[in-house]
N, C-alpha and C positions, 0 to 999 in steps of 0.2 A: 851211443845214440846219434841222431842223422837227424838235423833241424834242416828243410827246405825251404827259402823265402822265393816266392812265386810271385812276379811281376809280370799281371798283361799288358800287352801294348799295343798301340794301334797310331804309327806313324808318333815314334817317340825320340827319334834319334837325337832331338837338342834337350830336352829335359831327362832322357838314362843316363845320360855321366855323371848329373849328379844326386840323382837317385839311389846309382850302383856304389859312388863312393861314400854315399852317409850308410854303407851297409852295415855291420860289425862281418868280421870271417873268423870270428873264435866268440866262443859265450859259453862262460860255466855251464856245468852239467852236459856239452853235447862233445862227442867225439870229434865232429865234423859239422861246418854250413856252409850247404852250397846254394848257388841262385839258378833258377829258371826263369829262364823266360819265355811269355809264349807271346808269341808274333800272332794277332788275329790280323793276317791280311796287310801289313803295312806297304807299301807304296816307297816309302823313303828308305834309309838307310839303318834302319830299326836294328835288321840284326849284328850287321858291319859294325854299328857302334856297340853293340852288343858284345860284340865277340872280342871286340878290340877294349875292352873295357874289363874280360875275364871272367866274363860269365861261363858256367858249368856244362849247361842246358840250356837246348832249345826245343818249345815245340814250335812249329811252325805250319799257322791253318792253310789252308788252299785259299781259303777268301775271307772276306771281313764275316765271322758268326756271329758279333755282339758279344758285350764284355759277359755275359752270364753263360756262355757256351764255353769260352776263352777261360773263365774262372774254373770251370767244368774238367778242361782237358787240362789242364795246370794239376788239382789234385791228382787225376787220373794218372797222368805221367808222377809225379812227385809219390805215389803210390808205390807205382812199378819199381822206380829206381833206388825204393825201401827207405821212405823216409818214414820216422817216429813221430815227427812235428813238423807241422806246414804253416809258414807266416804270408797272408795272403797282403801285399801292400800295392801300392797305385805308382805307376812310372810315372807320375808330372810331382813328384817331389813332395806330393802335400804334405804325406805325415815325415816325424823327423824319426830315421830310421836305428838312431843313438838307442828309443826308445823300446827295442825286440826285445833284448834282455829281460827288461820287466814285465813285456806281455806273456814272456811265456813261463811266469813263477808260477802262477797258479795251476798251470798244467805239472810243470817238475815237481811241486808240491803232495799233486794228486788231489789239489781241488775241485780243478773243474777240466772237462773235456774240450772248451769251446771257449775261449778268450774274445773280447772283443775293447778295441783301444777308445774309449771316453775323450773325444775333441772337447769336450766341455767348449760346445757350441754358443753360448751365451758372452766367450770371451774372444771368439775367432773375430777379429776386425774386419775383413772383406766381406763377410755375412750379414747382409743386410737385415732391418730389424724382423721383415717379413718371413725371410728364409729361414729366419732363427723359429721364431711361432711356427710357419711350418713344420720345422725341425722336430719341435717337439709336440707338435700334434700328429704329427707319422711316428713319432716313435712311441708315442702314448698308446696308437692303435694296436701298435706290433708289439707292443708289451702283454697287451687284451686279449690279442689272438694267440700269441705265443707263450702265456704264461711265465715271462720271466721278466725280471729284473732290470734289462739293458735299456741305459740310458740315450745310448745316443745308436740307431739303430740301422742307420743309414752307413754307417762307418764299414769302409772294406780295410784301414788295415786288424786284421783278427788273427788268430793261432788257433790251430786245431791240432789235437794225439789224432794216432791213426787210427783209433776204433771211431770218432767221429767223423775224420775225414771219409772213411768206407762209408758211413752213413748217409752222407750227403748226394742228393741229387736234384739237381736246379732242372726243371722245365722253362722255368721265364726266359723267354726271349732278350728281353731288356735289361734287369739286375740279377744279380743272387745275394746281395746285404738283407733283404728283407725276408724271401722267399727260406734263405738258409739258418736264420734265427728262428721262424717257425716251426719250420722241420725239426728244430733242434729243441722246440719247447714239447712239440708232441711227440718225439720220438725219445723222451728224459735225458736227453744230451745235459751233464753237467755245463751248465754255461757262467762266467764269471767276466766282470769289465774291472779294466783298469784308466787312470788317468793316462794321459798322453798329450807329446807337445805336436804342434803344427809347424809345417815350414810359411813364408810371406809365397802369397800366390805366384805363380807363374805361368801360368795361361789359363784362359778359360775353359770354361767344363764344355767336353766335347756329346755330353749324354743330356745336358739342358742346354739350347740354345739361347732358351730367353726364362727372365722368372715364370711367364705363361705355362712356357713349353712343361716346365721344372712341376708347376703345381699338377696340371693335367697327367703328366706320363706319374707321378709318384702316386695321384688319386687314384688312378686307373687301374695300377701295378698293385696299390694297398686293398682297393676293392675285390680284387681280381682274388689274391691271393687267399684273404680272407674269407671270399665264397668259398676257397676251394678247401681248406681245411675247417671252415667252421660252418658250412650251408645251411644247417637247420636253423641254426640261431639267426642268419641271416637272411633268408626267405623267411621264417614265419615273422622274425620283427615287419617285415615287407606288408606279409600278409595283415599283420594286426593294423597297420594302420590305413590298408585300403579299406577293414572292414569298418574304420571307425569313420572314414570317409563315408562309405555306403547309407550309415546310422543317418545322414545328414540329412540327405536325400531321401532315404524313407521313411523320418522321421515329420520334413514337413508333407509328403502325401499324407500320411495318417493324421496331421494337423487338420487337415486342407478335408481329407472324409469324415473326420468327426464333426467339423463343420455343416458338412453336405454340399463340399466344393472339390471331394474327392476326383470327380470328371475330368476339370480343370488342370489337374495335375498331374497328370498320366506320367509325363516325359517325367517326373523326379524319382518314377517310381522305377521307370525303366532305365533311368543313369543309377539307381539306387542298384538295379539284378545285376550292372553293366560291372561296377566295381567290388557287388557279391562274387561274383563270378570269378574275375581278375583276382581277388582274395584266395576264393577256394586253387585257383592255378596257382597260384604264386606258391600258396602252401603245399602244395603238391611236390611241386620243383624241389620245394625242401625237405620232403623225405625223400624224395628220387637223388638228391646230392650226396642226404648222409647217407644212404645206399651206397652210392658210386665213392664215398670216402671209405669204404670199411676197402674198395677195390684196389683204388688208389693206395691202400697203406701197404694190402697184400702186395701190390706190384714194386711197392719202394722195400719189401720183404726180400722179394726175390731178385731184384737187383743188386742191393746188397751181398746177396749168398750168389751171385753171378761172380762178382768185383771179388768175392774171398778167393773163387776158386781160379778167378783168373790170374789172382796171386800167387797160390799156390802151385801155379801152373808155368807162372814165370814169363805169362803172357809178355810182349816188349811194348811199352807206351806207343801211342800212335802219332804219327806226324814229327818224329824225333831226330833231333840233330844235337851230335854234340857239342857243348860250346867252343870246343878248340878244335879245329882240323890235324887228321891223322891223332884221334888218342888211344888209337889199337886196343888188339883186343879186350884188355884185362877194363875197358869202360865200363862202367855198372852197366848201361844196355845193350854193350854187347853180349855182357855176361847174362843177363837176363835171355837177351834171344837165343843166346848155346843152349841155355837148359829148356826154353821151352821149345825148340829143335827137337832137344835129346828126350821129351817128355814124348813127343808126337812122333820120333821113331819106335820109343819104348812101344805107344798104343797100337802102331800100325803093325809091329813085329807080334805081338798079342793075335792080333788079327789070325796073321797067318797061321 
C-alpha cells in the first residue's frame, strides 16, 4: 500500500523544512510514503526548498488558484501516481506531523473512509476566546448540513482511502475543509476524527487577514455551501419567516377595518402582499435548488466515473514535476504516461 501526504503551498519556502522534517517516511501497514507538493503559484523559493528538502512530487500551478483548487490537483495527481491513502496537511507547520500514524488507524482498520485530525480547539492557546466560539459554531452548522460527527471541521490536516478521495470534488473557490466534509456526509462517505497535537504558531493565516475578514469569508462559505446541498430547507425556513413578517402587517389592516379605519391603512396592506410575495419567491428558489441538487449529485456521479476511467486509462497528473531531477523512466509518472501513450496508440490502431 502507497500512503501520499499532500502539502499546498503558497510562498512557503521558510516554514517547508520544517513541515517536511516532522514527516514520518515509514508508518506500519504502508509499503511506501511519499510527499507532494503542490506549488499554487509561489513567487519565492517554494519549490527549491522543496526539492532540496526530498520531496517525491510536484504539482506545479501556472498561478496562484486558491487553496481549495490546490487541494483539488493534490488528490488528483496523488490519484494518478496510485496512492491508497492521502494525508492532506498545511505547510506552515501547524499540525504536528508525528501524529499521521494515528490518523490513518481508522482507515487501515476499515472504519472509516475519511479521517479528520481533532485540534481540540478549546486548548489551542493562540486561538482567541472568539475564534474558538466561532470554531464551534461552523462546526455545529457542518455537522447539520453534513450529517456527521466531526468535531472540529475547519481542520485540513485529514486522511482519505482512494474510494473517498475519487469521490471528492470541491467547487469553492476559497476552502475544501468544509465543502469536502459535506460531500462526504451526503455521499455516506464513512468519516471518523481523531485527537491531534498542534505545533506553536508560526505566522499568520494567510486565508484570514483580520478576525473580520475570518468571520465574514467562513459565514459566507457556510452559507454558500449549505444552500447548495440543503436548499429546500433553507429557502422555505427563508420563506416561513417572511411570511410571518407579512401576518404583521396584515394583521393590523384587518385591525384598523374592523374598526372602520381600514382606508387609513392601505400601505400595511400593500407591505403586507410586498413580503407575501417575497415569501412565495423565496420558496420557489427552494424547490428550483432541490431540483438543481438532484443535477448537481448526477454531475458529481459522472465525474467520479470520469476520474475512474482516467485511471484506468493511466491518464498522467497535470502540472507534474518530479521532485528530484533526472528520476528517469521507471518514475511512477512516467510510468503512468507510457501506458496512457500505449493505451491511445492501442485506440488509434482500433481505428484503422
Amino acid at each position: 500500500m502507497k500512503l501520499f501526504i499532500q502539502i499546498p503551498c503558497l510562498n512557503e519556502e521558510e516554514t517547508l523544512p520544517a513541515t517536511l522534517a516532522d514527516l514520518p517516511r515509514e508508518i506500519e501497514g504502508f509499503d511506501s510514503v511519499e510527499v507532494l507538493v503542490i506549488d499554487d503559484g509561489s513567487t519565492d523559493r517554494t519549490i527549491e526548498v522543496a526539492r532540496a528538502n526530498g520531496v517525491d512530487h510536484i504539482v506545479k500551478l501556472t498561478n496562484n488558484k486558491g487553496l481549495a483548487a490546490g487541494f483539488q490537483a493534490g488528490l488528483d495527481a496523488c490519484l494518478k501516481l496510485g496512492a491508497d491513502v492521502i494525508v492532506n496537511t498545511d505547510a506552515d507547520n501547524q499540525y504536528n506531523g508525528h501524529d499521521i500514524p494515528k490518523l490513518v488507524v481508522p482507515i487501515l482498520e476499515g472504519r472509516a473512509d475519511m479521517v479528520v485530525g481533532d485540534r481540540e480547539t478549546d486548548t489551542i492557546e493562540h486561538f482567541s476566546p472568539l475564534k474558538k466560539r466561532l470554531q464551534k459554531l461552523g462546526s455545529w452548522v457542518v455537522r447539520r448540513a453534513s450529517e456527521t460527527d466531526l468535531p472540529d471541521t475547519t481542520s485540513g490536516f485529514r486522511a482519505y482511502n482512494r474510494e473517498a478521495a475519487i469521490q471528492m470534488a470541491v467547487v469553492s473557490k476559497y476552502t475544501y475543509t468544509l465543502e469536502t466534509i459535506i460531500q462526504a456526509g451526503k455521499l455516506l462517505v464513512a468519516t471518523d476524527h481523531v485527537a491531534i497535537g498542534t505545533n506553536p504558531k508560526t505566522r499568520e493565516s494567510r486565508l484570514f487577514p483580520s478576525m473580520s475578514s475570518y468571520v465574514r469569508r467562513n459565514a459566507v462559505a457556510i452559507l454558500r455551501i449549505y444552500a447548495q446541498y440543503e436548499p429546500l430547507r433553507v429557502f422555505t425556513t427563508a420563506a416561513l419567516l417572511l411570511f410571518i413578517l407579512a401576518l404583521i402587517p396584515f394583521g393590523r389592516f384587518v385591525w384598523a377595518y374592523v374598526d372602520g379605519e381600514g382606508a387609513g391603512h392601505v400601505q400595511s396592506l400593500i407591505f403586507g402582499a410586498v413580503l407575501f410575495n417575497a415569501a412565495v419567491m423565496v420558496g420557489a428558489l427552494g424547490v428550483i435548488g432541490d431540483l438543481l441538487l438532484s443535477q448537481r449529485i448526477m454531475a458529481q456521479r459522472i465525474f467520479e466515473r470520469v476520474r475512474r476511467i482516467e485511471l484506468q486509462l493511466g491518464v498522467p497528473p497535470s502540472h507534474y514535476e518530479p521532485g528530484q531531477p533526472g528520476a528517469g523512466p521507471d518514475h511512477p509518472a512516467a510510468t503512468t504516461g507510457a501506458k496512457a501513450a500505449g493505451r491511445t496508440e492501442d485506440r488509434e490502431a482500433l481505428k484503422l
